[in-house]
C-alpha positions as CSV (number, residue, x, y, z in Angstrom):
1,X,2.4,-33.7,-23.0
2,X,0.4,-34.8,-26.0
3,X,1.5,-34.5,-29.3
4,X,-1.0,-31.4,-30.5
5,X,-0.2,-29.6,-27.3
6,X,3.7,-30.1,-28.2
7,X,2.6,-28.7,-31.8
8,X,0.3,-25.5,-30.6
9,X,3.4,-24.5,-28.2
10,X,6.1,-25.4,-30.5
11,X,4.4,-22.7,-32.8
12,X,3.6,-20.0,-29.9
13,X,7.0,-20.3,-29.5
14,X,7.8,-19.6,-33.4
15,X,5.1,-16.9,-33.2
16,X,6.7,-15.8,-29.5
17,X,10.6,-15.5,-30.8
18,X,9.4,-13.6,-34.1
19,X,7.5,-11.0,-32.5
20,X,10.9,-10.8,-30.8
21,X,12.7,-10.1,-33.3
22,X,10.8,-7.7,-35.1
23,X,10.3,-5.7,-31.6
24,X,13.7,-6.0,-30.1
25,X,14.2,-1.9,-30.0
26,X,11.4,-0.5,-27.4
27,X,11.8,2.5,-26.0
28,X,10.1,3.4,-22.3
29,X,7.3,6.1,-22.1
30,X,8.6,9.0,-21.2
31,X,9.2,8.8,-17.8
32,X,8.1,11.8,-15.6
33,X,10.2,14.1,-13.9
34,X,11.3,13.2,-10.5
35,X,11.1,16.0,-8.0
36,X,14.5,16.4,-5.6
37,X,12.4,16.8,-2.1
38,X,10.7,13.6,-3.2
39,X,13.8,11.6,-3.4
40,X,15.4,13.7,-0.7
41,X,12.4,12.6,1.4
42,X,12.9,8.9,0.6
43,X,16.0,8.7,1.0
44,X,15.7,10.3,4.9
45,X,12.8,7.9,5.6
46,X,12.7,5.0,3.3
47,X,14.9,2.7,6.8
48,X,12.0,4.1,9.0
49,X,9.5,2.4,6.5
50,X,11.3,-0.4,6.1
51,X,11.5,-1.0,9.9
52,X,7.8,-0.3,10.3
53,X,7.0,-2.7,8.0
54,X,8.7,-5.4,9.7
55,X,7.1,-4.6,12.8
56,X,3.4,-3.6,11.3
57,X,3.2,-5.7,8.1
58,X,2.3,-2.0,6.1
59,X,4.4,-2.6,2.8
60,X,7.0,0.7,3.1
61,X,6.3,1.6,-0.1
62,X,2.7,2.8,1.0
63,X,4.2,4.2,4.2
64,X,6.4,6.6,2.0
65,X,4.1,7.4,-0.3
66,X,1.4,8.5,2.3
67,X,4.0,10.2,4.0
68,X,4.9,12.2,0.8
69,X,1.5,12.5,-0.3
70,X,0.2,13.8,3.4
71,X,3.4,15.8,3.8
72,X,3.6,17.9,0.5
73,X,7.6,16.0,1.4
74,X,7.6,16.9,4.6
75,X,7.4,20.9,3.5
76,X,3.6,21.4,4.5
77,X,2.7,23.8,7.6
78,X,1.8,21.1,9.7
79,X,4.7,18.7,8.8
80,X,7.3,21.5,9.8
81,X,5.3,23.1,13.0
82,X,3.5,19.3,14.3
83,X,5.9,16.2,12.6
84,X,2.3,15.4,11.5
85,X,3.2,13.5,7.9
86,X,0.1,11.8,8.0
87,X,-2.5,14.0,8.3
88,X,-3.6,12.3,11.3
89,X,-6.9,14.1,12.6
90,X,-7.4,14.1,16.7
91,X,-10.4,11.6,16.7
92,X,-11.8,11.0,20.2
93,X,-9.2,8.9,21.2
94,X,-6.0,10.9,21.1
95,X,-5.0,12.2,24.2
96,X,-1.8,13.8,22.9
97,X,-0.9,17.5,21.6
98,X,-3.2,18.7,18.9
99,X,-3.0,21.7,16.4
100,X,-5.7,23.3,14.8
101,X,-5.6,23.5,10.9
102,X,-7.9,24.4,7.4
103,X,-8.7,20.9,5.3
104,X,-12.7,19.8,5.2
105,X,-13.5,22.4,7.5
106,X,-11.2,25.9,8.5
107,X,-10.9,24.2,12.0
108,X,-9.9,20.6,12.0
109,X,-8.3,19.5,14.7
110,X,-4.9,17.8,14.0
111,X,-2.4,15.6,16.4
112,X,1.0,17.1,17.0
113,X,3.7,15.0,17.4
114,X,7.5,15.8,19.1
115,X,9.4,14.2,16.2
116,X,8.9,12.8,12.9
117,X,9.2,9.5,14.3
118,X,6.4,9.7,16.7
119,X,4.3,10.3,13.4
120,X,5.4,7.5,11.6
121,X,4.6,5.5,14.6
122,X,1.6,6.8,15.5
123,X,0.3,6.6,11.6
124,X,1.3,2.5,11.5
125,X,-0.3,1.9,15.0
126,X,-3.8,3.9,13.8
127,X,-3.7,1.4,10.7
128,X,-3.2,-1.7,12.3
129,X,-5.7,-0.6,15.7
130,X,-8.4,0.6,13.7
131,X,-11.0,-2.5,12.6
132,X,-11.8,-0.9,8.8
133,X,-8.4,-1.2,8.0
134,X,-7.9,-5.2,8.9
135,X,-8.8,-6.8,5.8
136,X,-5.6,-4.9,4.4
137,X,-3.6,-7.4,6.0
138,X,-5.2,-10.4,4.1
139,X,-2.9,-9.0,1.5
140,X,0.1,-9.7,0.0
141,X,3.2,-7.2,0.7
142,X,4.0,-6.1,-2.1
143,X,0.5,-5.8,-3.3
144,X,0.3,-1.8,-3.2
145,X,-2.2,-1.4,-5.6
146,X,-4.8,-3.0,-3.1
147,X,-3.3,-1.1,-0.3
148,X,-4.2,1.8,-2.1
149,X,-7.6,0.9,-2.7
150,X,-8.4,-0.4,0.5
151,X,-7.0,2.7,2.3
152,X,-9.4,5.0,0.3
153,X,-12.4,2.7,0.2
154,X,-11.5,2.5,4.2
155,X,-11.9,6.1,4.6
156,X,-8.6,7.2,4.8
157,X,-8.7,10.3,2.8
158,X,-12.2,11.9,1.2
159,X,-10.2,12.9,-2.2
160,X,-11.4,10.9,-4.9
161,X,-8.3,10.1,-6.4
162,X,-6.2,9.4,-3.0
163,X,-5.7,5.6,-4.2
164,X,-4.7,6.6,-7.6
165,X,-2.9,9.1,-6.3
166,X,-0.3,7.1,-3.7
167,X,-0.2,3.8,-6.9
168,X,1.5,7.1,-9.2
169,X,3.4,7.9,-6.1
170,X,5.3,4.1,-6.0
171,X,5.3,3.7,-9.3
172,X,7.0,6.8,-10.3
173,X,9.5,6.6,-7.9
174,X,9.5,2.9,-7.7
175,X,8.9,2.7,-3.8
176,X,7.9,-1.0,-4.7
177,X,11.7,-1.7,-4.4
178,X,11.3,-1.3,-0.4
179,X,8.7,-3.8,-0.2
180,X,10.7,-6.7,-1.0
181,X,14.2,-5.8,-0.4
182,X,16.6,-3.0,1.0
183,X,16.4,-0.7,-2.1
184,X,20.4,-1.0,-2.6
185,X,20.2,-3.9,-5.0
186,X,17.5,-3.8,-7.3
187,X,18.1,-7.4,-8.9
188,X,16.0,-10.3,-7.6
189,X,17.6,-13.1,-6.1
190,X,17.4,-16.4,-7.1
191,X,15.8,-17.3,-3.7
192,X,13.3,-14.8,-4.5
193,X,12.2,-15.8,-7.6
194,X,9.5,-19.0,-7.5
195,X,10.3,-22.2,-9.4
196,X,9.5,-22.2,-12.9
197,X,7.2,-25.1,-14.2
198,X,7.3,-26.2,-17.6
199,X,4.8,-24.8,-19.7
200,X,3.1,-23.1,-16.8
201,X,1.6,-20.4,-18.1
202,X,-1.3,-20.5,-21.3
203,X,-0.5,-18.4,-24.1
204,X,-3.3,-16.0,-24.9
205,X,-4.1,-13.5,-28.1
206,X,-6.2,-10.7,-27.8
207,X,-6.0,-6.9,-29.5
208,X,-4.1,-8.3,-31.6
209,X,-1.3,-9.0,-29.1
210,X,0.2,-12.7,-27.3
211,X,0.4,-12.6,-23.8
212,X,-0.2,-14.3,-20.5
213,X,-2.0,-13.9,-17.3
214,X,0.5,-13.7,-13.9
215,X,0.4,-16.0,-11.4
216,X,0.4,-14.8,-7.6
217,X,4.2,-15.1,-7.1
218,X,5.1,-14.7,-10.4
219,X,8.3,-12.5,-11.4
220,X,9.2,-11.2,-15.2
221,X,12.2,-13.0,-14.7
222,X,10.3,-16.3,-14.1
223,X,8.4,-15.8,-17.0
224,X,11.1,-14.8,-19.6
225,X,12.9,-17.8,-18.8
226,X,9.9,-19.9,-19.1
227,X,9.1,-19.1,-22.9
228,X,12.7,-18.4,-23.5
229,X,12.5,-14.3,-23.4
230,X,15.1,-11.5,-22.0
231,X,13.4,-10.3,-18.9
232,X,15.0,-6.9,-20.0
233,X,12.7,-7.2,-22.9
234,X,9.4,-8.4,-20.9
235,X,10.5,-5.1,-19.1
236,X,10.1,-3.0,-22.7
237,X,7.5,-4.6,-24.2
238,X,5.2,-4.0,-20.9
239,X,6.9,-0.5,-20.0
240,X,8.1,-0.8,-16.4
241,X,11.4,-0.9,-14.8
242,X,13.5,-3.9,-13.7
243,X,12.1,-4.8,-10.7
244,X,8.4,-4.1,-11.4
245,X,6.6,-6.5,-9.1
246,X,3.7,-8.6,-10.8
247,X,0.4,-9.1,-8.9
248,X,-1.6,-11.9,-9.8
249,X,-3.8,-11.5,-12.8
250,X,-1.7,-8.8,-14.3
251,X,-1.0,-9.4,-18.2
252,X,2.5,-9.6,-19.5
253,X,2.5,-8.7,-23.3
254,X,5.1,-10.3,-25.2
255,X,5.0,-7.8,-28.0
256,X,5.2,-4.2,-28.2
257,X,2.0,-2.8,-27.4
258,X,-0.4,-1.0,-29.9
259,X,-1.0,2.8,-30.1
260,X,-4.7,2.5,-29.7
261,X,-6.9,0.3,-28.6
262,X,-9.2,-2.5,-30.7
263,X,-12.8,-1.9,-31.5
264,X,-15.2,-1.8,-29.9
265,X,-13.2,-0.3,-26.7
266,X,-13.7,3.5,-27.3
267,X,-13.8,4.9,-23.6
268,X,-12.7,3.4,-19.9
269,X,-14.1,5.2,-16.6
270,X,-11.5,5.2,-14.1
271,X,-12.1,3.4,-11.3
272,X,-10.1,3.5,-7.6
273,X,-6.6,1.6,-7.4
274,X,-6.0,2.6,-11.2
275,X,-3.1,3.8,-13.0
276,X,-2.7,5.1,-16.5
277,X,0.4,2.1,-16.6
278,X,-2.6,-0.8,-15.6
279,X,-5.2,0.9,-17.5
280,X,-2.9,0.8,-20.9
281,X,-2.1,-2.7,-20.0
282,X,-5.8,-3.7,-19.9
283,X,-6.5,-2.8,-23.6
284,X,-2.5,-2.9,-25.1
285,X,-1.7,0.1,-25.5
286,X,1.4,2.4,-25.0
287,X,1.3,4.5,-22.2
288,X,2.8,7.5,-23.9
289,X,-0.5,7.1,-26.4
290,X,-2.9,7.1,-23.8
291,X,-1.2,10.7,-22.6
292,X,-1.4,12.1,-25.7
293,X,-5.2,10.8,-27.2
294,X,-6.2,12.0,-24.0
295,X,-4.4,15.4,-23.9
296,X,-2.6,15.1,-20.5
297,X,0.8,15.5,-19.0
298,X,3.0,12.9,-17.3
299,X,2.2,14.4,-14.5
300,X,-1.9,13.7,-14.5
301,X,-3.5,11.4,-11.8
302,X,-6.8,9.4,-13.6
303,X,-9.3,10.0,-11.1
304,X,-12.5,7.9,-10.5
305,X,-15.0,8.5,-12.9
306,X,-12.9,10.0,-16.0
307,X,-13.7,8.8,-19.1
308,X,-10.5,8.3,-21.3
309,X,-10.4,7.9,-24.9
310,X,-8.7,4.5,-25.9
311,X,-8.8,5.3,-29.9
């Protein structure tokens, strides 16, 4: 390395490890309140994901949140009287059972399925069969975000927010967990993690704020060992839980983030495949203060086209 790139990092590094120190108490945003049937409804069918996903390639964690999304947790009229989890319309190909139900129009025909299972089947083999759904495989596993992007963009649903919708889903209830392991054990192994290189990430500063982009197979723990961080505090400073999985591009602050955003960034339109979590990552700031200058709950979905205030 030459000597002024020794210099720059060697005072990143001092800039880096203060910022650590004068941040090293971080509180999560508020996290919001986990519904029982949800988690009872993972924990029924989380193994059923999982296997599908072995056999399909559909990361589980989309699987389930469809599933709970489609379902209403399994406790919708057509989940309890047709196993239908998926709100799987007939189509001209089914040659199954079918129900008739309200949703676009008061008679929409719906398939009906013997058991649960049958539904879970049927939904991954109408995803992998049907041709406006195969660019979804070009993507990584435990890439859910463009899962859920490519689903609605594909068709799957008409609601404008469906993407958005299912990337709250996984992220409240961390499905992303069943992507990449069996959900027991949330800690990484070191077979998991990639090698770390030397230096290889560039330290940027923007909104005030040091951070650096992610690398496709990059890990928080990978990159807190790098620049000699806690990963528990990567965790903090960027407000997701151990375990978060990174997607390439993706910032990772190494500071607490800002309660507003910079000037001249006074509004964002949402667009599909975002959450409030990436959209406060994109300008630094906290999570909890893009709730509250925008006057929502924990519990709103950012749908595309809303314009949120950033300051």
């Amino acid at each position: 390395m030459k000597k002024f790139e020794k210099e720059n990092f060697r005072l990143f590094r001092i800039y880096a490890l203060s910022a650590f120190v004068l941040f090293c108490f971080v509180g999560f945003a508020a996290a919001p309140k986990r519904l029982k049937i949800y988690e009872e409804y993972i924990e029924k069918y989380k193994d059923v994901a999982r296997k599908h996903q072995a056999k399909y390639k559909i990361p589980s964690s989309i699987t389930l949140a469809q599933g709970l999304l489609e379902s209403g947790a399994g406790k919708s009229d057509l989940a309890i009287k047709s196993n239908n989890h998926f709100g799987i319309k007939c189509h001209n190909d089914w040659k199954g059972a079918t129900v008739i139900a309200k949703d676009d129009k008061p008679d929409d025909c719906f398939r009906k399925y013997d058991r649960v299972e049958d539904s879970y089947e049927d939904h991954s083999l109408f995803i992998t069969q049907k041709p406006r759904y195969r660019k979804l495989f070009d993507l990584q596993i435990t890439d859910y975000k463009g899962w859920a992007t490519g689903l609605q963009t594909a068709g799957y649903a008409t609601d404008k927010a469906y993407a958005n919708k299912l990337i709250k889903v996984i992220e409240d209830y961390e499905l992303f967990v069943y992507d990449v392991s069996s959900g027991k054990n949330k800690k990484h192994t070191t077979k998991e993690q990639p090698q770390v290189l030397l230096y290889s990430h560039t330290p940027y500063k923007t909104f005030g704020l040091v951070y650096v982009i992610a690398k496709r197979g990059d890990t928080f723990e990978a990159i807190a060992q790098e620049f000699g961080f806690k990963a528990k505090d990567l965790y903090k400073y960027n407000e997701v839980p151990e375990d978060f999985p990174l997607s390439e591009g993706d910032l990772v602050y190494f500071e607490k983030k800002r309660k507003k955003a910079e000037s001249p960034y006074y509004e964002h339109v949402v667009k599909v495949g975002e959450s409030m979590h990436s959209i406060s990552q994109l300008y630094g700031i906290q999570v909890k203060s893009l709730y509250k200058m925008n006057k929502q709950d924990m519990e709103y979905v950012p749908t595309e086209g809303d314009v949120l205030r950033l300051r």
